[in-house]
N, C-alpha and C positions, 0 to 999 in steps of 0.2 A: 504494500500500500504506500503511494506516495506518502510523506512530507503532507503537502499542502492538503490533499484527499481528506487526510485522519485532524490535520487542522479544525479543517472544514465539518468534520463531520463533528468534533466537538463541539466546536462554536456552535452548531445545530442543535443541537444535544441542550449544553447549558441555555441557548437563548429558547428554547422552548419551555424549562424549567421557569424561567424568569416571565412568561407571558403566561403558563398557564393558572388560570383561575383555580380560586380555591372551594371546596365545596363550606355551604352556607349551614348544611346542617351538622347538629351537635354530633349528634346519634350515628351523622355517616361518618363523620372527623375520627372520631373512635374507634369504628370498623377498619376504615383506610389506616390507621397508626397502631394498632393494635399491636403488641410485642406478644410472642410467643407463637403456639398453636391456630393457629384458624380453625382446622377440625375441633379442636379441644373446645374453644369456644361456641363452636355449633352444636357442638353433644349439648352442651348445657340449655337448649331451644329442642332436641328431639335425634330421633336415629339420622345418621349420616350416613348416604353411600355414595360410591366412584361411579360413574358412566365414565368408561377410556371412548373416548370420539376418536384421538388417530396416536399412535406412535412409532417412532421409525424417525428415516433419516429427511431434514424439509430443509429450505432456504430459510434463511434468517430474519426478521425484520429491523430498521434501521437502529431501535435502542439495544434490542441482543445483540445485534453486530459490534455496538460499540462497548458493549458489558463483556464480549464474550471475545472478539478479537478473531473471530472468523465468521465468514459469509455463511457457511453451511453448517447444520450441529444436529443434535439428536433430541428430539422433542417429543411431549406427550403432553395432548390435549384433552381435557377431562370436565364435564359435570361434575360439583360436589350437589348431591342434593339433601334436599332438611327433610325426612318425614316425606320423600315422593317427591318433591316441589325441586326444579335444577332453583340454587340461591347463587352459586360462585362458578363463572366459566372461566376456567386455568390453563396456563401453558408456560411446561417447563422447559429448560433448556440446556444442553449441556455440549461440550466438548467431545468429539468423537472419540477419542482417546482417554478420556476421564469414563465412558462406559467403559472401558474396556480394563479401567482401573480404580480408582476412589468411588467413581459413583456406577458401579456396575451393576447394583442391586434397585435400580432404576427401572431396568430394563424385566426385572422378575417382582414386581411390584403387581403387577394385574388390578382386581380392585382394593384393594389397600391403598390407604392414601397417601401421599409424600412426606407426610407431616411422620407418620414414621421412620423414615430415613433422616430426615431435619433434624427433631428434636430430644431424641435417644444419643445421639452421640456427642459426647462432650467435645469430639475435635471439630465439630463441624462452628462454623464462622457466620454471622448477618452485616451483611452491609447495613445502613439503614434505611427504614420502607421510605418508598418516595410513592407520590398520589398521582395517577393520570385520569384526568377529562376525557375521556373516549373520542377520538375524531369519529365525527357522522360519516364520515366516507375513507377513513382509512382503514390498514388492514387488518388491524385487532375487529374492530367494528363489522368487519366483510364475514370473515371467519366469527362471529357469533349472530350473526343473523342468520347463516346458514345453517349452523347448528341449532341454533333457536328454534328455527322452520321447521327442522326434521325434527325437534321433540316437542313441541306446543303445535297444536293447532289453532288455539286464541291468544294473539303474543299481545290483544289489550289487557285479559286478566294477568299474563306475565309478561312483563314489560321487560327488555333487553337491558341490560347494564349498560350505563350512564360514566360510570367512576371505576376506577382499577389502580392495583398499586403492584409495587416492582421491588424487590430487591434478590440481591447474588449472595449465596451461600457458598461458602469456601471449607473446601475438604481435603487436605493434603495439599494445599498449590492448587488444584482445581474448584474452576466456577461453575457453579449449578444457578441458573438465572430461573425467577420465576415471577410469574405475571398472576395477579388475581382480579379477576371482575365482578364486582358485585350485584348482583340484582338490588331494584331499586327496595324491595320491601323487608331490605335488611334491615330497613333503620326501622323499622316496625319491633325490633329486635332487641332486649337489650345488651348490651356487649361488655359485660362483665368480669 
């Protein structure tokens, strides 16, 4: 990667940080900053299960490329849902090489959630969470309406996620990035 490319693609990066709005509600502020378990905090609301939607090897999108320092990596896309209801559409990410070493139990996870590999091990690392505004037309947004589509059939009574947060967990030298999106009627929720 050039010099100026990885420049550029920072200044991208942080000036979107700096333009993106902040969410207004209390209830969502907490959700998005939450420290610890996501699942752990969902038990506490009802049964929690995985829908896996895709995993395998995908191209990257512009913040994984720059968390992750490669175009291509290995990802899994998932439903958590609360009690039947999808609440959080997910997508992790990781270094082709990092399956094959530190985060290899990734890939034999099936529906088990990440949040078991995350927060069992004392070596593993959090960046800190950072909060994304959903673009209407970008690609997180593309890939959950499509997903949305094939498991709602009324997506007025559940409304696609609005807000999602991000941070890289570090496991030996290696980055495991993950993306969370919340459905809007989390903040219905308390997050405790």
């Amino acid at each position: 990667m050039s010099a100026i490319f990885a420049f550029s693609l920072r200044y991208s990066w942080v000036m979107s940080l700096l333009r993106q709005p902040k969410p207004t509600s209390a209830s969502l502020r907490h959700w998005l900053f939450a420290p610890g378990s996501l699942t752990e905090r969902l038990r506490q609301h009802g049964q929690v299960a995985v829908k896996i939607l895709y995993q395998g090897s995908q191209g990257l999108w512009p913040d994984e490329h720059f968390d992750l320092g490669q175009s291509n990596a290995h990802t899994r896309e998932v439903f958590l849902l609360l009690n039947g209801r999808p609440i959080v559409w997910a997508r992790s990410a990781t270094l082709h090489t990092a399956i094959h070493g530190p985060w290899k139990a990734m890939t034999h996870l099936g529906t088990r959630p990440l949040a078991e590999l995350l927060f069992q091990d004392r070596a593993v690392l959090r960046s800190p969470l950072q909060a994304h505004a959903l673009a209407r037309h970008g690609e997180a947004q593309r890939k959950m309406r499509d997903a949305w589509a094939q498991y709602h059939s009324n997506t007025t009574e559940n409304p696609m996620p609005r807000w999602g947060r991000s941070s890289v967990f570090w496991r030996h030298g290696q980055p495991l990035r993950v993306f969370e999106a919340f459905a809007p009627w989390v903040q219905t929720l308390d997050c405790a």
